[in-house]
Every structure is written in C-alpha cells, then in structure tokens.
C-alpha positions in Angstrom: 121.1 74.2 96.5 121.4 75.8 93.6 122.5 80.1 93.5 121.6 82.9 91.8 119.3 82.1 88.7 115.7 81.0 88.2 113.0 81.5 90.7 112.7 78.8 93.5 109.2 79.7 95.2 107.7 76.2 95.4 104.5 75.1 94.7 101.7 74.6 97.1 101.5 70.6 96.2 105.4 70.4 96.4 105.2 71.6 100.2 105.0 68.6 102.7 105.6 68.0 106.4 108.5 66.6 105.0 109.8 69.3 102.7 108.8 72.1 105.3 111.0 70.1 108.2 113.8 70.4 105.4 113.3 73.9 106.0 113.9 73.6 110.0 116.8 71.1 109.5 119.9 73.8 108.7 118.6 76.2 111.8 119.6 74.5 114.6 123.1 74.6 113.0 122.6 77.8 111.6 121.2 79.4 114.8 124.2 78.5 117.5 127.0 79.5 114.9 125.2 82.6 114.3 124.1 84.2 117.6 127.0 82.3 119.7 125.0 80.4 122.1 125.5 78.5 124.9 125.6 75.1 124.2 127.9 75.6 121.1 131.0 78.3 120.9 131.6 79.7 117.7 134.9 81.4 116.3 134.5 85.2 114.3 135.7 82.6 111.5 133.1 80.5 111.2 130.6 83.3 111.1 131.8 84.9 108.0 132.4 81.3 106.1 128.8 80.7 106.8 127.4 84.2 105.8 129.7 84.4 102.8 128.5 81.0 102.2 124.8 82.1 103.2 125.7 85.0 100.3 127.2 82.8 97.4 124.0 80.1 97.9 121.3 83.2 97.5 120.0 81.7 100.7 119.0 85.3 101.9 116.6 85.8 98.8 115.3 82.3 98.7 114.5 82.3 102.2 112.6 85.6 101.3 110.8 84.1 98.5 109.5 81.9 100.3 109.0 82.7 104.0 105.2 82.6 104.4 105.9 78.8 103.1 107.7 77.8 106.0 106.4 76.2 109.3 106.0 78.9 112.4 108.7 78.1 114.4 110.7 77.9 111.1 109.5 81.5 109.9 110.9 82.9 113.9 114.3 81.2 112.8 114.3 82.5 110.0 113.7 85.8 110.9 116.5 85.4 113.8 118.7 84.7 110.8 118.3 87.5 108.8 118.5 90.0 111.7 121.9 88.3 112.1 122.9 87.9 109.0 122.4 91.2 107.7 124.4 93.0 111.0 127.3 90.5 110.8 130.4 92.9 110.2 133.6 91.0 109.8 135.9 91.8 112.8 138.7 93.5 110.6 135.9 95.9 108.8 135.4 99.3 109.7 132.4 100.0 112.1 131.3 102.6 109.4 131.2 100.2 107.0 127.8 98.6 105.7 127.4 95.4 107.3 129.0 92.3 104.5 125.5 90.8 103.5 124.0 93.7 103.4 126.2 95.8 101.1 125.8 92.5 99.1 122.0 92.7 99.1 121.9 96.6 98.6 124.8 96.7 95.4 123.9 93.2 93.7 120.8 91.6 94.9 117.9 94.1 95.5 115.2 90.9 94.9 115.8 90.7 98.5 114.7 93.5 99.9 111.5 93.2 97.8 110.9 90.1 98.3 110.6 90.6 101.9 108.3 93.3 101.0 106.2 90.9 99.3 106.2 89.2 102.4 103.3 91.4 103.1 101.4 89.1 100.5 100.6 86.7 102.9 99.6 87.0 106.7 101.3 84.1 107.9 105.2 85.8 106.5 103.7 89.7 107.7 105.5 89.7 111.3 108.7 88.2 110.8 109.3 89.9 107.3 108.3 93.1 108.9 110.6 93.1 111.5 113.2 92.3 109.2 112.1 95.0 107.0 112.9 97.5 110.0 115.7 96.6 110.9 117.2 96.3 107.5 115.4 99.9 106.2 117.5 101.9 109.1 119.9 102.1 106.5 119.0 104.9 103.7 120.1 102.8 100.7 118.5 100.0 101.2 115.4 102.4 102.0 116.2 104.1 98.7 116.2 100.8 96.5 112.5 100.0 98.1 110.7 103.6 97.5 112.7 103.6 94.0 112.1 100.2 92.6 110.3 100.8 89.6 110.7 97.0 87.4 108.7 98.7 84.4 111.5 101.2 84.0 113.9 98.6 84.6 114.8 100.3 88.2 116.5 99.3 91.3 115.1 95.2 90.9 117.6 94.4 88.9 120.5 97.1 88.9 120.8 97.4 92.8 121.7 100.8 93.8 123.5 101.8 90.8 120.1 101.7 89.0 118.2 104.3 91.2 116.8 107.1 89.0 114.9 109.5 91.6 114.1 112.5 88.9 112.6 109.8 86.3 108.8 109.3 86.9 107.4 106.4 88.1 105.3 104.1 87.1 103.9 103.3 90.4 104.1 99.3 89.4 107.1 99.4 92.1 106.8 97.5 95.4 106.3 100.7 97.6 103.3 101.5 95.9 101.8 98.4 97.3 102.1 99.5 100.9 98.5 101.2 100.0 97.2 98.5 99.2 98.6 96.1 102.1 97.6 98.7 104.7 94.5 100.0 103.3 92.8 96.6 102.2 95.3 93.7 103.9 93.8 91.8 107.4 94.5 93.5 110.5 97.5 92.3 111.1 98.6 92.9 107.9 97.8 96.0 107.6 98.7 97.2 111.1 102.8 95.8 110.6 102.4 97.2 106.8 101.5 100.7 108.2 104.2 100.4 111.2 107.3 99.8 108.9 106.3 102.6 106.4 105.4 104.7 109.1 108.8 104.4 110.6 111.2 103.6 108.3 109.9 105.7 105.3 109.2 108.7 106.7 112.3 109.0 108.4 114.1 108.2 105.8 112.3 111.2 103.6 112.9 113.1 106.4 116.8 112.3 106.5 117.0 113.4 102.8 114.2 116.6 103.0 116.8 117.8 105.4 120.4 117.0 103.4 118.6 118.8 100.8 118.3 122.1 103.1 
C-alpha cells in the first residue's frame, strides 16, 4: 500500500471478485479493533497505532476514492470505519480537541472530504458516503473546506484549511456547486441523501456563522 501521491481509483477491468474480497479482507480486523467488540478486546493503544497507521497509509482518502467500487457489505464496513475513525480521540487529548484523523483530514488532506462528496457520483457509494458526510460536516471546518473548495483558484483541495479564501469569488467549478446538480438531476436516491446532507449540514453551518457575524 502505497501513501500519499498518485491517484489509486482503479479501473473498471482491474476490479475482480478477487480484488473486491481484497477489499473485505482488512475489515474484519479492522472492525473488532476499532469498535471494541465482543469476540475480540482491544487496548486504547492499539486503536491509535491503527488510526495513525490508517493516517500515514492515506487509507481514509483511498477508501473514499473508491467506495462506490467496493462490494455492499464492504461499502457498510467501510462506512463503519470512517464513522470510527474520524471520532477516535486519543485518551490523553482534550475533549475539545478535533478528533486525531480528522484534524489530519481537515489541515492536510482535504481530497477526503471531497472525495466523499464525489461519492454522490455514483448511486451505489450515495448512502454510506452520505452518512459519513454528516457526521463528519458537524464540524464547521471541515464544512468550510467543502462550501470553499474552489480547485481553479487553487482553494481548500490542496491547501486544507489554511487555503480558504471566503471574500475571493468563486468559480463555481468547486464540489459544493455539484450538490445542484446531484439533487436536481441525480436518481432518487441520489438525490434525496444529496438534498438531506446539504440540507442539514450546510445550512446550519451558514446559520452558525450568519449568527457569529451578528
């Protein structure tokens, strides 16, 4: 597995029964550490080695990239995982504190958060990259990277946080704008979980800033 660097969305000859199994292989595994089950205990310390490891892999934005690739029980694990992954909060950090992958995804890897926006591209990634999307949009930076992402003017894609520019105008080429278009000319479902997380998480978060700004 290789990290950050080139794209890694396969192609649609390279995906097999075989290479899509591949896919369910690490969950089991990944699943019990993560969410403490049962069958299998867990220590606080093996958490964090496996989202810092999660982190230092880019497992978070290949597993984005390529959701609506993945088998359905797969794309449920998956989803299980990044609810997980991105509320994990080390047990020495400070409640008020961004959760660990998330700060990650919000200061130096963005392509996350819009690639689970893209997720919206397909109908069989829409649910489970929605939920996600929810979840992970509660917070008002990572919101703020998503209705600012603007990759003409070389926006929050690639520069995170940092590279939010709210009183430059945009090109509308950013991945909000697509909403529209997924709600308004997306399948049902599509459309329908498009229009629930913009509905919810957007609007609240304009809301939250209108008022600061009062």
């Amino acid at each position: 597995m290789t990290g950050r660097g080139a794209r890694k969305d396969l192609k649609p000859n390279e995906v097999s029964p075989t290479r899509n199994s591949r896919y369910g292989v690490f969950r089991p595994d990944y699943d019990r550490m993560l969410t403490f089950t049962l069958e299998t205990e867990s220590s606080p310390e093996q958490v964090y080695a496996l989202v810092t490891g999660m982190i230092q892999e880019d497992l978070l934005y290949l597993l984005a990239l390529n959701l609506y690739r993945l088998a359905f029980e797969s794309r449920k694990d998956a989803q299980v995982i990044f609810s997980y992954v991105l509320r994990f909060r080390p047990a020495t950090a400070s409640p008020k504190s961004d959760p660990l992958a998330l700060s990650y995804v919000i200061n130096n890897r963005p392509e996350v958060l819009v690639e689970l926006c893209n997720g919206y591209e397909h109908k069989e990634s829409a649910t489970a990259a929605g939920t996600v999307l929810r979840e992970v949009l509660k917070s008002d930076a990572a919101a703020a990277i998503i209705l600012y992402d603007d990759p003409v003017e070389g926006g929050s894609t690639s520069k995170g946080l940092s590279g939010i520019q709210p009183d430059v105008r945009q090109s509308g080429k950013g991945v909000f704008w697509k909403f529209f278009a997924w709600i308004d000319q997306g399948s049902f479902e599509v459309g329908a979980d498009a229009f629930t997380t913009f509905r919810v998480s957007y609007w609240t978060f304009a809301a939250r800033s209108f008022t600061n700004k009062v």
